[in-house]
N, C-alpha and C positions, 0 to 999 in steps of 0.2 A: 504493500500500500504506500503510495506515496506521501513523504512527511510533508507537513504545509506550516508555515508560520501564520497567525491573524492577525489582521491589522483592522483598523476603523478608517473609513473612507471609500472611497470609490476607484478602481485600476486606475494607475498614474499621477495617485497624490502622492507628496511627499513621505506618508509613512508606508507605502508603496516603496519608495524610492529606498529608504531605510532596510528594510525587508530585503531587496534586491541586491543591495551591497554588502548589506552585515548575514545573509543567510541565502547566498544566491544558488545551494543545493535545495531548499525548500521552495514547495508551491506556493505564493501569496494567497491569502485568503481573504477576498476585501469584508469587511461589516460595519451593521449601520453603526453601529454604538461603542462606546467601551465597552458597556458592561458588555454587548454580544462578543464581541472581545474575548472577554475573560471568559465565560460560559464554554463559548469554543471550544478553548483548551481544558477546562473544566470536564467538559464532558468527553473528550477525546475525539475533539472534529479537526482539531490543530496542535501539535507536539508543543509550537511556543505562541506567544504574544510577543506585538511589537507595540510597544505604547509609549507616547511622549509625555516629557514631565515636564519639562521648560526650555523655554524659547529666550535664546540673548537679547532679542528684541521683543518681545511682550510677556518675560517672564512666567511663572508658573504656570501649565496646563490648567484650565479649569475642573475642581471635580477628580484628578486623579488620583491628589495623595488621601482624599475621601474613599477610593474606591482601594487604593491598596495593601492598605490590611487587615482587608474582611475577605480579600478576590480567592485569597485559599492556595495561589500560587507564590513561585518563589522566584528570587533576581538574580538570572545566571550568568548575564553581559551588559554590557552600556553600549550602544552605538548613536556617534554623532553624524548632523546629515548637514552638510551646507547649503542654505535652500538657495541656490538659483536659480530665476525669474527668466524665463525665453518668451517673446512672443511668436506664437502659433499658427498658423495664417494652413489654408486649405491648398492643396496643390495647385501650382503656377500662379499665388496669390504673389503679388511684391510689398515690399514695404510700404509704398505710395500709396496703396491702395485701399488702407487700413485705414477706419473711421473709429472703429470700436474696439475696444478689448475689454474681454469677460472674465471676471475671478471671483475669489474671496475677500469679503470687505477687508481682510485684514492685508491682502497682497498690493491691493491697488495703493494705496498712499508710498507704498516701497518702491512704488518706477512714478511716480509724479513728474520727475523730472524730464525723461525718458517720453512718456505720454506727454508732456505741452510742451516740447521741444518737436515735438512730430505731427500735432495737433491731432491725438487720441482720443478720446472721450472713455473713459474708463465705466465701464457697466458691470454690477455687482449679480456676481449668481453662487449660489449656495456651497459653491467647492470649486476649486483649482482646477480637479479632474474632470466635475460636471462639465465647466465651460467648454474643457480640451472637446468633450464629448459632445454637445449643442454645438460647436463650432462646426465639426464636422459631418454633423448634420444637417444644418444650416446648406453647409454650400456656399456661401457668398463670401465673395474676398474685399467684403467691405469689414468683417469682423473676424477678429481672432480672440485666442484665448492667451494668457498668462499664467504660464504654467512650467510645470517637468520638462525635461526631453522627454524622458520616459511617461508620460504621456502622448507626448506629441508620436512615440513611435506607436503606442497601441492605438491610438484611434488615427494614423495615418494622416498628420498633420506635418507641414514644412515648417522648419527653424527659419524664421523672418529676422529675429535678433537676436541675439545669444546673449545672456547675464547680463541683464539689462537694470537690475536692482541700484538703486540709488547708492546703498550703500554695501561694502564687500566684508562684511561681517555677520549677517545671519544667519544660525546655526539652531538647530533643534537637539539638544537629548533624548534620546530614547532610553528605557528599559526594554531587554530581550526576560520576557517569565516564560515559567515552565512549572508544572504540576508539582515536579520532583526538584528539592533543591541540591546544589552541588556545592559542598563546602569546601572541596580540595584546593588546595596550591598552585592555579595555575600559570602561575605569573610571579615574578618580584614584587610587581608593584599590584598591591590588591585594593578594593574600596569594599566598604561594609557599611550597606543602609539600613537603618531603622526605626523604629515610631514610639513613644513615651510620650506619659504623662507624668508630672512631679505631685510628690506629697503635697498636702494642705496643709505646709510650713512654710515659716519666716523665712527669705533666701533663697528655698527649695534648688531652685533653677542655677543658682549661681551656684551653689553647694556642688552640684548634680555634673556642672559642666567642669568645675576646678579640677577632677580625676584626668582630662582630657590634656589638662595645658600641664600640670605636674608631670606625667608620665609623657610625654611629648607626644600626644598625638594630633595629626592635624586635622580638625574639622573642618572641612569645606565647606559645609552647607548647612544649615540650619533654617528653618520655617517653621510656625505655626499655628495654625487652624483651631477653627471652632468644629466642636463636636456634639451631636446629640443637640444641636439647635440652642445650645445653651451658649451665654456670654462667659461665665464662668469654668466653662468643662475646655481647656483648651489642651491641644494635644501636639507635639511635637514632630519634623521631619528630621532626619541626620544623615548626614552621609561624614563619612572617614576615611582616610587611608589606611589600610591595614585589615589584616586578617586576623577572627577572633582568636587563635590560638597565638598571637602573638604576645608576649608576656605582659608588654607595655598598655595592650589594645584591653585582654582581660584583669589589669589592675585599674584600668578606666572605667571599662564595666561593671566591674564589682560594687567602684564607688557610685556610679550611675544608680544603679540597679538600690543601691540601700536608702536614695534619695526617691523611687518613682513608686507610683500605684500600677504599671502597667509597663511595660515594657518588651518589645519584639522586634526580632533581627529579619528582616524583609529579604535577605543575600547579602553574599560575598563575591566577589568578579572580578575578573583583571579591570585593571584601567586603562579603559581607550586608549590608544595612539596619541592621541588630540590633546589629552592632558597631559604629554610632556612636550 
């Protein structure tokens, strides 16, 4: 049976794109939602998940660090995707010919420049991939879409401009999950995510983080969210360098863990390329 990884979106969105580079022996799997997502592999229709958590340019996925640690999977790699913007145009379409380009509200403002330098009108449609898709349905080389190549190659669309982003720094993080977690060594440099709450004491938090900076370890990332709808009930993201059987990692832990009500290790994974 062939293995498939799942993503959320439509063939030739960018966590498409994710998929294709970080796991290019698996079938994509497109779905509407995360949570279909997580189900997928839940129920074994998909070996992993490919899921975004934050964007350099609009920061935290919505809803993700919600959904990931109840999903019942585990974090077995990180893959970064650098999102360049092509526009798309229909065969034998030219550049001249473009009136319109179609995407996600959030792509359009990243070629403004690009678009009123060319006199584009930029038209908002529900996904990156949908537009690639209407476009070449459409037929008319008065519109194109804003999008993948890899889009442009499944619905058979021509590269009109290539990396046409305003700016040459936006990048997506992905989590690669899987059913089953892999705690082994498989790399030097490792990262270890997890989620906590602190006691209902004075300091809790700073108490809870002092284990990390004594024992040198380095946090990268910290977030906080609201849980259970409440103002009060807030719950922690973390991400680390290091692997828990690292001595310095589990004398940080230990002092975590005597400071929290709650506390769970999401995975352990090499570290991207990207982050060195």
């Amino acid at each position: 049976m062939t293995q498939r990884i799942a993503f959320q979106g439509e063939p030739g969105a960018y966590s498409h794109q994710a998929c294709h580079d970080a796991r290019p022996a698996l079938e994509a799997l497109p779905c509407a939602t995360f949570e279909d997502v997580i189900d997928a592999v839940r129920e074994g229709h998909a070996a992993q998940a490919m899921l975004p958590v934050e964007n350099t340019t609009y920061g935290r996925v919505a809803d993700i660090h919600r959904l990931l640690p109840e999903s019942g999977l585990h974090i077995v790699d990180e893959a970064f995707v650098r999102v360049h913007i092509n526009l798309l145009g229909v065969p034998g379409a030219q550049l001249g010919d473009v009136t319109e380009a179609w995407s996600h509200l959030v792509l359009l403002p990243q070629c403004a420049r690009f678009l009123r330098d060319h006199g584009i009108k930029g038209r908002v449609s529900p996904d990156n991939a949908r537009a690639a898709r209407d476009v070449a349905a459409w037929g008319d080389r008065s519109k194109a879409a804003l999008a993948s190549e890899l889009a442009g190659d499944i619905y058979g669309l021509d590269v009109l401009a290539r990396h046409i982003e305003d700016h040459d720094t936006n990048t997506t993080r992905f989590l690669i999950m899987s059913r089953d977690p892999d705690m082994t060594r498989r790399a030097d440099h490792m990262m270890t995510t997890f989620v906590f709450r602190v006691r209902n004491i004075p300091a809790a938090l700073y108490k809870a983080m002092g284990g990390f900076a004594t024992n040198g370890v380095n946090m990268t990332k910290l977030e906080s969210y609201m849980v259970d709808g409440s103002f009060t009930a807030t719950q922690f993201y973390a991400d680390i360098e290091g692997h828990p059987d690292d001595h310095n990692v589990q004398l940080a832990m230990e002092e975590l863990d005597y400071f929290t009500s709650y506390l769970k290790i999401l995975g352990t994974y090499p570290a991207a390329s990207e982050r060195d």
